[in-house]
ZAMAR-920701 format. One record per residue (C-alpha): residue in three letters; x, y, z. Coordinates in steps of 0.5 Angstrom, whole numbers, padded with zeros to 4 digits, always signed. Each point is the difference from the previous one (the first is absolute). Layout:
residues N
alaXYZ
...
//
This chain:
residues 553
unk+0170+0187+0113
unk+0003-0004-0006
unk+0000-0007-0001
unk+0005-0005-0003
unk-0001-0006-0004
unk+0008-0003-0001
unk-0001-0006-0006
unk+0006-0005-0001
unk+0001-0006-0003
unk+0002-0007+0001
unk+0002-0006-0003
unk+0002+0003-0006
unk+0001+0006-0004
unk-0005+0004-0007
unk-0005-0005+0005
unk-0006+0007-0001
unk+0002+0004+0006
unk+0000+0007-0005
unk-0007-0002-0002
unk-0002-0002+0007
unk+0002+0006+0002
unk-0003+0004-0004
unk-0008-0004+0000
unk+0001+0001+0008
unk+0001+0007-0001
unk-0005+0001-0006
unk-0006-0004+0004
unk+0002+0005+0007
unk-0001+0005-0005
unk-0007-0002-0002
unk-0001+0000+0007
unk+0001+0007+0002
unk+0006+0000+0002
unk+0006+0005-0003
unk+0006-0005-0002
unk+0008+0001-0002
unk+0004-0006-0001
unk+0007-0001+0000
unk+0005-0004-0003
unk+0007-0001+0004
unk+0005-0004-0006
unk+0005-0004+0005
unk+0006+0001-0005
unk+0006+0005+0001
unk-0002+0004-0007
unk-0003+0007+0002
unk-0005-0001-0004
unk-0002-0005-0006
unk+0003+0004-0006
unk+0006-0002-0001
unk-0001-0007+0000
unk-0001-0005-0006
unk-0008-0001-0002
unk+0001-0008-0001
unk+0003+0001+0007
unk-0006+0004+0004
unk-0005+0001-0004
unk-0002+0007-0002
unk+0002+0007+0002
unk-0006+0003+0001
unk+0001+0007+0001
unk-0005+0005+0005
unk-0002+0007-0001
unk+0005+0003+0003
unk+0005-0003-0003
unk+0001-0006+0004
unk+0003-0007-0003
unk-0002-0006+0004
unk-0003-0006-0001
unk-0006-0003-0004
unk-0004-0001+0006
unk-0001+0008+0001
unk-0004-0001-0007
unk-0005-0005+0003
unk-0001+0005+0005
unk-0001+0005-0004
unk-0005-0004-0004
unk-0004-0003+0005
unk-0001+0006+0004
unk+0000+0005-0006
unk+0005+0006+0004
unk+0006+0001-0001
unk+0005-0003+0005
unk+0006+0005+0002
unk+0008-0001+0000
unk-0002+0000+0008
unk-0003-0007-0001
unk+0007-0005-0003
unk+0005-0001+0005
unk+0006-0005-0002
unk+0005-0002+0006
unk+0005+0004-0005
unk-0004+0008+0002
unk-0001-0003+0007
unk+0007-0001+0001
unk+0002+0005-0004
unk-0004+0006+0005
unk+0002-0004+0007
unk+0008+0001-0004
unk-0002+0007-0001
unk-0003+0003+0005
unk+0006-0004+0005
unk+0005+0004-0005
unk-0004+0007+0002
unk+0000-0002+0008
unk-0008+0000+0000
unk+0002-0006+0006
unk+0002+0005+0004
unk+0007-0005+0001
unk-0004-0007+0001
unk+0003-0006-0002
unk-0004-0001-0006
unk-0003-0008-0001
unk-0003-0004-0005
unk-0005-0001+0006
unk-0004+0004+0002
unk+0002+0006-0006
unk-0002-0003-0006
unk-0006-0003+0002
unk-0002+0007+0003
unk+0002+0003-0006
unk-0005-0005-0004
unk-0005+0001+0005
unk+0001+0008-0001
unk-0001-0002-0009
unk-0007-0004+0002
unk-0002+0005+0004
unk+0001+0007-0004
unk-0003-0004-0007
unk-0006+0000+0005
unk+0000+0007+0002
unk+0001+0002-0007
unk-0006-0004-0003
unk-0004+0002+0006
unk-0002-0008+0000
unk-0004-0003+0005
unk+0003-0006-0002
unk+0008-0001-0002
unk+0001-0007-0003
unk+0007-0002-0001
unk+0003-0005-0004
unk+0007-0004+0002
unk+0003-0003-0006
unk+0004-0007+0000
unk-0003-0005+0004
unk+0000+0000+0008
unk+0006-0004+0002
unk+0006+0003-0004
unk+0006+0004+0002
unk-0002+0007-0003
unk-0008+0001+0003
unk+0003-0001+0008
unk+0000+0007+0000
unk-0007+0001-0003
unk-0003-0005+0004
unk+0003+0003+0006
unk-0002+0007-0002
unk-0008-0002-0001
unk+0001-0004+0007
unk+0002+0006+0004
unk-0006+0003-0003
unk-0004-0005+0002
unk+0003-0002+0008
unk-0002+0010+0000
unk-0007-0002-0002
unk-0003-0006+0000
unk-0006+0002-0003
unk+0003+0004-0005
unk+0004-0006-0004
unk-0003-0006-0003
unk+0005-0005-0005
unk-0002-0004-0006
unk+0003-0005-0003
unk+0000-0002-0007
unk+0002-0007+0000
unk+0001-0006-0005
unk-0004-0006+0001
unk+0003-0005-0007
unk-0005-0006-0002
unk+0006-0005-0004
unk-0001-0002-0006
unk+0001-0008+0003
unk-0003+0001+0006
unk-0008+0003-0001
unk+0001+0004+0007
unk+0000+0007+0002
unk+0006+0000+0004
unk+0000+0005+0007
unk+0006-0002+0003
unk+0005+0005-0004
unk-0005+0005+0002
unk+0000-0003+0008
unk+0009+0001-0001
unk-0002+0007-0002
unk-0005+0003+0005
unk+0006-0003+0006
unk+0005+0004-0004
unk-0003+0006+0001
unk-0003-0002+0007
unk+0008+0000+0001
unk+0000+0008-0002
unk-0005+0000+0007
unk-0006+0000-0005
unk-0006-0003-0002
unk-0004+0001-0006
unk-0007+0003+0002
unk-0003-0003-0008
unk+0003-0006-0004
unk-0001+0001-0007
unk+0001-0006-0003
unk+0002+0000-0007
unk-0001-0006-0004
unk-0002-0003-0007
unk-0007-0002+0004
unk-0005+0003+0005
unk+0003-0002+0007
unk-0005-0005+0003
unk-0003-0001+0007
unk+0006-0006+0001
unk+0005+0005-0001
unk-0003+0006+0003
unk+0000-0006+0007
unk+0008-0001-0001
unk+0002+0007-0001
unk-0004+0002+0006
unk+0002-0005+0005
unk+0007+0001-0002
unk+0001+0007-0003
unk-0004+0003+0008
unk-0006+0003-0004
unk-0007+0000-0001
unk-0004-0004-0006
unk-0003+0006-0002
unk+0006+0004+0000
unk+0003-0005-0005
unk-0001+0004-0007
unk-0001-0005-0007
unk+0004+0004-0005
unk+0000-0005-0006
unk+0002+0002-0008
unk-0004+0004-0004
unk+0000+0001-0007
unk+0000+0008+0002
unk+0004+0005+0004
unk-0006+0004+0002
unk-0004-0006+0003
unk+0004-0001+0006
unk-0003+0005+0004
unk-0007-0003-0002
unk+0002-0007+0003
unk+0002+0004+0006
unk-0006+0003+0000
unk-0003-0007+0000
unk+0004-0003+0006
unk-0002+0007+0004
unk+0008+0002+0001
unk-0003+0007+0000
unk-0004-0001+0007
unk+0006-0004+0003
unk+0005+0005+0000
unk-0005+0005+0003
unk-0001-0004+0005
unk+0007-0001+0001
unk+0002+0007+0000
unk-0006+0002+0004
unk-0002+0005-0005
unk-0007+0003-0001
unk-0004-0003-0006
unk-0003+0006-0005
unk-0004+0001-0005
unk+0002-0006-0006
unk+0000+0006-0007
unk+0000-0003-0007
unk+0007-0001-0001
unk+0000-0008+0000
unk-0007+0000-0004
unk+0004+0004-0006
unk+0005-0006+0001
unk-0005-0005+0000
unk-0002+0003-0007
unk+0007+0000-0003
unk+0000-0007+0002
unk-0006-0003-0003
unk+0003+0004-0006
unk+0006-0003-0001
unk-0003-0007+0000
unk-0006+0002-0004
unk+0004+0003-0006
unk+0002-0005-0006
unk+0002+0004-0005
unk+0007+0000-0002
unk+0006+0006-0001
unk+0006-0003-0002
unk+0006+0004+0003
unk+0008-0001-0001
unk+0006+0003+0004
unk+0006+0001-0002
unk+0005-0001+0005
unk+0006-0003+0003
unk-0001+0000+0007
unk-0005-0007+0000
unk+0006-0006+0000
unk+0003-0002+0007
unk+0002-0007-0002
unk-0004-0004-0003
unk-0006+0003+0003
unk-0003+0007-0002
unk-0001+0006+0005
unk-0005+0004-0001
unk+0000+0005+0006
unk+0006+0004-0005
unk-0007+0003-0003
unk-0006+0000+0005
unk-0002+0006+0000
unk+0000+0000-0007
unk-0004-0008+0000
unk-0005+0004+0006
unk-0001+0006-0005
unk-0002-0005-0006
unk-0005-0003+0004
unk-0003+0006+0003
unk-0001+0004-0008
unk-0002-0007-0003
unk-0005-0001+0006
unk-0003+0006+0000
unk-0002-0001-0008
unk-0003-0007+0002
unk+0007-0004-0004
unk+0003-0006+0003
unk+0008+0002-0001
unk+0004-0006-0002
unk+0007+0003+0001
unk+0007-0003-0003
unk+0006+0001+0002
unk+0005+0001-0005
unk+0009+0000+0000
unk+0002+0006-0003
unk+0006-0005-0001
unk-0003-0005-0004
unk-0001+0007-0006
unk+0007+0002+0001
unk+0002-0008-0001
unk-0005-0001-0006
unk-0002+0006-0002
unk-0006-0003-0006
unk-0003-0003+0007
unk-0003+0007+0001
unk-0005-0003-0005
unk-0004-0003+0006
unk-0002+0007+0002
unk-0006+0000-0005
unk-0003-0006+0004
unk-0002+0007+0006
unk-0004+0005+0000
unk+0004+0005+0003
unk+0007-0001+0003
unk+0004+0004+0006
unk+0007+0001+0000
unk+0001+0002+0008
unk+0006+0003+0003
unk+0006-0002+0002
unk+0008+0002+0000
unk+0006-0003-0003
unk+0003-0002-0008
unk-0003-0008+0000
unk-0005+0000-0003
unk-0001+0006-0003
unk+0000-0001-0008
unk-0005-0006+0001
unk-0004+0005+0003
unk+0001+0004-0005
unk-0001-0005-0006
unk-0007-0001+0003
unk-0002+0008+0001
unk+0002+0000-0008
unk-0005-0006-0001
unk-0006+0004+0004
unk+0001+0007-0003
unk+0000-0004-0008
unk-0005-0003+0001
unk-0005+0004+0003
unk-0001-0004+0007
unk-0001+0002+0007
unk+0006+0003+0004
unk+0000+0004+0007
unk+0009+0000+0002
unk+0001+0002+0007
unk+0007+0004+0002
unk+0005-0004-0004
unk-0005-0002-0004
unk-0001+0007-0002
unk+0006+0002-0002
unk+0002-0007-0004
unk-0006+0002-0004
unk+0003+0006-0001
unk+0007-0003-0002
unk-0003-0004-0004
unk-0005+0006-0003
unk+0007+0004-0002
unk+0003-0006-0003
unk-0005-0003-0005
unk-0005+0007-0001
unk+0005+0006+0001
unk+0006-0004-0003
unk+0005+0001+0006
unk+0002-0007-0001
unk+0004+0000+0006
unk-0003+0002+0005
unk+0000-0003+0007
unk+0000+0003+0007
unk+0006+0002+0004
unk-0002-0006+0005
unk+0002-0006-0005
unk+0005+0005-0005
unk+0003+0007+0004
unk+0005+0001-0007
unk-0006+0000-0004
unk+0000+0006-0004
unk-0008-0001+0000
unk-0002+0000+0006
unk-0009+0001+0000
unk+0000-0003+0007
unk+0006+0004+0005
unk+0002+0001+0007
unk-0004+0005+0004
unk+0004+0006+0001
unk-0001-0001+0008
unk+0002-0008-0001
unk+0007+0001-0003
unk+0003+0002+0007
unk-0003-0006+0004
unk+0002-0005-0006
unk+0007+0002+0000
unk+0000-0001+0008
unk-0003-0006-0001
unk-0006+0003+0004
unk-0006-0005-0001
unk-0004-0001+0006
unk-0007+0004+0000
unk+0003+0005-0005
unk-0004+0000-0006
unk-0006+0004-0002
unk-0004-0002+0005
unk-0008+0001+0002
unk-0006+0004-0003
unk+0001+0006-0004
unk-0004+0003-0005
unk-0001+0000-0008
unk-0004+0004-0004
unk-0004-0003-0006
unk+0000+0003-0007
unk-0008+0001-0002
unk-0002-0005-0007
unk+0004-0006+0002
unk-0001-0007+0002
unk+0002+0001+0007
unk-0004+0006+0001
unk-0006-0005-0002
unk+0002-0004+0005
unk+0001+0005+0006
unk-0005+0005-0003
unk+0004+0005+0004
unk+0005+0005-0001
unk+0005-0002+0006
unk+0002-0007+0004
unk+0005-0001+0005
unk+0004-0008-0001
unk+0005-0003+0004
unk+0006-0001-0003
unk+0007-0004+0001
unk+0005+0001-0005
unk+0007+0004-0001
unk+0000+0000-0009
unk-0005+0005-0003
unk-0001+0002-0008
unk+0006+0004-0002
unk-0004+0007-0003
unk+0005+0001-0005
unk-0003-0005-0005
unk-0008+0002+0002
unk-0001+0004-0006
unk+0002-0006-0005
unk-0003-0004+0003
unk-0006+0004+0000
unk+0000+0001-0007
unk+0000-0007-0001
unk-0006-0001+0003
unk+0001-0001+0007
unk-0005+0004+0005
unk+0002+0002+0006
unk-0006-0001+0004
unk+0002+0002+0008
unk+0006+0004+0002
unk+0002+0002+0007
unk-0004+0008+0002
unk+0008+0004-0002
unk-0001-0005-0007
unk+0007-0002+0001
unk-0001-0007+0001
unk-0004-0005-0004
unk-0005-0005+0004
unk-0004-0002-0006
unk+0001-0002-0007
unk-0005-0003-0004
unk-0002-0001-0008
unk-0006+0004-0003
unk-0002-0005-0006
unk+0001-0007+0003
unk-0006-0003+0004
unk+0003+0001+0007
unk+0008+0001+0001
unk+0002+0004+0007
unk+0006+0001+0004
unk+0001+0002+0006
unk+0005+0002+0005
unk-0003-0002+0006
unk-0003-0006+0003
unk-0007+0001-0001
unk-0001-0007+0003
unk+0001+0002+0007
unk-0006+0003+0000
unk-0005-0004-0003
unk-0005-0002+0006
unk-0005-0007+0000
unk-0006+0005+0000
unk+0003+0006-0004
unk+0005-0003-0006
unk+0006+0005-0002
unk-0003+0004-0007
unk+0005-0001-0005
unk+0000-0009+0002
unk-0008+0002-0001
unk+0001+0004-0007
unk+0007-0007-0001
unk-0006-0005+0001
unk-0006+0004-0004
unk+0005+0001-0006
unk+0001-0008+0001
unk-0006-0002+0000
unk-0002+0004-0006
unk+0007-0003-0004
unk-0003-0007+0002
unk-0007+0001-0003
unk+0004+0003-0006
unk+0004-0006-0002
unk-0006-0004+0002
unk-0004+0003-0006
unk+0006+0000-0004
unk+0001-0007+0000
unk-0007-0001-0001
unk-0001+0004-0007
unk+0008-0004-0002
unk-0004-0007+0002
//
C-alpha cells in the first residue's frame, strides 16, 4: 500500500520546502523504503519553459523531455534516480486535461466542476507518479505557501486523499520562524497564523519543520505545541546550514525519520548505508580547504538589486560535485555578461579564475560580452566548459576570429545574415513561424557518439553518451569543413552525424562545448565527467600560474 507524505509552506516563499523535501525522501530512502517525489507549481503555465529564469528560476528539464521546475533537480540529486515528466504537475496541465476530457465526453454528460473534478485529477497525477515509480512512499511537494488563492485546490486534493485513508496521508509543514534584528527573539506567531490557515483548508500539519537563522530551542517548541495542536517531539529544528547536503543530517538528529514511520504506521526496515555515504560527503566538504576559482559568465543573475542565482543551479550544484570530488573548495563568482558587451577590456579580469564556464541561454542581450570573454579564454589559454548556447557562441566567435568569417552570428540575434554557423533546426522552422514555443524544443535524452583521441573521450572513456537537451538553434554543417580546417574538432556528433554535440580545441589546455546540458546530470555522489575533466584542467591551470608567477618574482 502506497503512502503519501504532502510538504507545503508557510509564512513565506523560497523558505526551503524543495530541499526539505528532498532530505525527507533521502533519509526514508536510507531506511528502505522506495521514494518518488512530486513537485505541483500552482501557476497557470503548463510547464515551466516558457517563463524568464529571473522569474522562476531554472528550467530543469528530465529525461523524457519534461521542462519543470528547479525542484525536480533536488530530487533527482538527493535520491540519485531519474524523476519522470509524470512527477510535475502545474494548474495549467491539471486544467488543461479536465478541459480536455470534457471536450471528448470522458464525463459521460455530468456537469463538470472545479470541485470535485480538479482535485480528482490531481489525486489521479499523485497516484500514477506512484505506481510509475513502484514507490512505497510518494512525497508531494505544494508550491507557494498555505494561504494563497492558487493552492486551494492542491490542498483540497491532498485532503481528499487523507478524509479516504487516514493512515495513508501525513502533512509537513515548512515554516518560517524570524529572529528581528531589533528584538534578538525567534518570533513563533507568523507560523501559529500559518498552521490556522491551513487548519482552515480542514488540515493539520503532522510535523513542523521550523526553518530559522538558529536551532529552534525548548521555549519555542512549548509555544508552537500549545498553539499549533502538536506534539513537542513532532516539532523539527531545521536551521541554516552552510550546505544543502546536510539538511538531512539535521533531520537524522531530530529522528524526523522515526515520526513519520510512526505517523504513517509503517513498518520499519532495515537501515542500508545510504545516509553513511552522505555523511561522508558531509565531513568532506567542511574538511576541504583548497580553492578552485570559477567564473560564470551569464545574464540571468540580476533581479533588482540583488543577484539571483537559481537561474544556474544545476550548473552551481554540478561545480560543486566535481570540485568535491578532487578535494577543491570552489569559490564561485557570478559575472554579467552585459558588463563585457559594455566594456569590452573589462574581459581582463578573467585571467584572475582558474577556469570559466559560459551556461545557456536564449536571446541577443548579452551575447557580444559573451563572446568578448570566450575570445579572451581561448587566447589565453584559460580553462572554459560552454553549455548549449555557450557552445554555439564559441563557435560564432571560432568562426569570426580564427576562420575569418567576420560576421558570423546565429539566426537567433540575425536571420538575414549571410553567415549564419549556428541556424534553425529543420523541424523548428514550422513551430516558430506559428509562434509554437510551449514544450516544443529539443527536448530530453538523446545519444552522441564520441570521436576517439580527444579530450571528451578522456573524459567519458567511452564511444557513446546519451545527454539532455533544450534548444531549437544547431550549427549549420555548410561551414564544418572550414571550420575543421581551421582548427576546431568536432568531438561528439549525434549516431547519423548530422548534428554537432561537441566542439572542442585540441591544443589548448582544455576548451569544449557542448550542445547539451551536462549539468543535470551531475549527482553529489557521482559528479557529471566533463565538470570532472573542466575542474581537473582548472586545477591544473592554476598550479601552472602559480609557478609561472614564481619564476617572473
Amino acid at each position: 500500500m502506497t503512502k503519501y507524505i504532502f510538504v507545503v509552506g508557510g509564512v513565506m516563499s523560497s523558505v526551503g520546502k524543495g530541499i526539505a523535501t528532498a532530505s525527507i525522501a533521502k533519509l526514508l530512502e536510507s531506511r528502505g523504503y522506495n521514494l518518488t517525489c512530486v513537485k505541483i507549481d500552482p501557476y497557470i503555465n503548463v510547464d515551466a519553459g516558457t517563463m524568464n529564469p529571473t522569474e522562476h528560476g531554472e528550467v530543469f528539464v528530465t529525461e523524457d523531455g519534461d521542462e519543470t521546475d528547479q525542484d525536480i533537480g533536488n530530487y533527482e540529486r538527493f535520491l540519485n534516480k531519474d524523476i519522470l515528466s509524470t512527477n510535475y504537475i502545474t494548474t495549467g496541465r491539471v486544467y488543461k486535461t479536465v478541459i480536455d476530457n470534457e471536450r471528448n465526453l470522458k464525463y459521460n454528460g455530468k456537469c463538470v466542476e472545479v470541485v470535485p473534478h480538479i482535485p480528482l485529477e490531481i489525486i489521479r497525477r499523485i497516484k500514477t507518479a506512484g505506481k510509475k515509480a513502484k514507490a512505497d512512499i510518494v512525497i508531494t511537494e505544494i508550491g507557494g505557501t498555505v494561504g494563497e488563492y492558487q493552492n486551494i485546490l492542491f490542498l483540497e486534493a491532498a485532503r481528499m486523499m487523507k478524509l479516504e485513508k487516514p493512515d495513508d496521508v501525513a502533512f509537513v509543514m515548512v515554516s518560517y520562524l524570524p529572529i528581528p534584528n531589533k528584538v534578538g527573539e525567534m518570533k513563533t506567531k507568523p507560523t501559529q497564523s500559518a498552521v490556522r490557515t491551513l487548519n482552515s483548508s480542514g488540515i493539520q500539519p503532522d510535523i513542523l519543520l521550523c526553518r530559522s537563522e538558529k536551532v529552534i530551542d525548548e521555549k519555542r517548541k512549548e509555544k508552537l505545541s500549545i498553539f499549533c495542536n502538536l506534539s513537542k517531539n513532532k516539532i523539527i529544528a531545521a536551521p541554516d546550514v552552510d550546505s544543502i547536503y546536510d539538511v538531512a543530517l539535521n533531520f537524522k538528529k531530530e529522528n524526523l525519520d522515526d515520526r513519520i514511520i510512526e505517523i504513517l504506521k509503517l513498518k520499519k526496515r532495515k537501515e542500508n548505508d545510504q545516509l553513511e555515504k552522505w555523511r561522508e560527503l558531509s565531513e568532506k566538504i567542511k574538511k576541504v580547504k583548497d580553492e578552485v576559482k570559477i567564473g560564470i559568465v551569464g545574464k540571468y543573475f540580476e533581479t533588482g538589486d540583488y543577484v539571483l542565482t537559481d537561474s544556474y543551479i544545476s550548473v552551481i550544484e554540478a561545480i560543486k560535485h566535481a570540485s568535491w570530488a578532487q578535494n577543491k573548495k570552489p569559490i564561485i563568482s557570478w559575472i554579467s555578461s552585459d558588463e563585457y558587451e559594455k566594456n569590452p577590456d573589462k574581459v581582463n579580469e578573467l585571467s584572475k579564475y582558474d577556469g570559466v564556464i559560459v551556461p545557456g541561454g536564449f536571446g541577443s542581450r548579452g551575447i557580444e560580452g559573451k563572446i568578448n570573454a570566450i575570445k579572451y579564454l581561448r587566447e589565453n589559454n584559460i580553462p572554459f566548459l560552454g553549455l548549449c548556447y555557450g557552445m554555439q557562441l564559441a563557435i560564432i566567435e571560432f568562426a569570426r576570429n580564427v576562420a575569418g568569417i567576420k560576421d558570423a552570428t546565429t539566426e537567433e540575434i540575425d536571420p538575414n545574415s549571410k553567415n549564419l554557423v549556428i541556424h534553425t533546426m529543420k523541424e523548428q522552422r514550422e513551430k516558430i513561424n506559428n509562434s509554437n514555443y510551449g514544450g516544443t524544443m529539443r527536448l530530453g535524452a538523446y545519444p552522441c557518439k564520441i570521436k576517439k583521441d580527444t579530450k571528451t573521450y578522456e573524459a567519458y572513456c567511452k564511444d557513446e553518451i546519451s545527454e539532455r537537451h533544450r534548444h531549437r538553434y544547431e550549427f549549420n554543417n555548410d561551414y564544418r569543413k572550414l571550420l575543421e580546417k581551421n582548427g576546431l574538432v568536432f568531438a561528439g556528433t549525434s549516431p547519423d552525424n548530422k548534428l554537432i554535440e561537441i566542439i572542442e580545441i585540441p591544443n589548448h589546455k582544455f576548451f569544449i562545448g557542448c550542445q547539451f546540458h551536462p549539468e543535470l546530470k551531475s549527482r553529489p555522489l557521482n559528479p557529471h565527467p566533463l565538470f570532472m575533466s573542466f575542474i581537473k584542467a582548472s586545477i591544473s591551470n592554476k598550479y601552472k600560474v602559480k609557478e609561472k608567477a614564481k619564476i617572473h618574482s
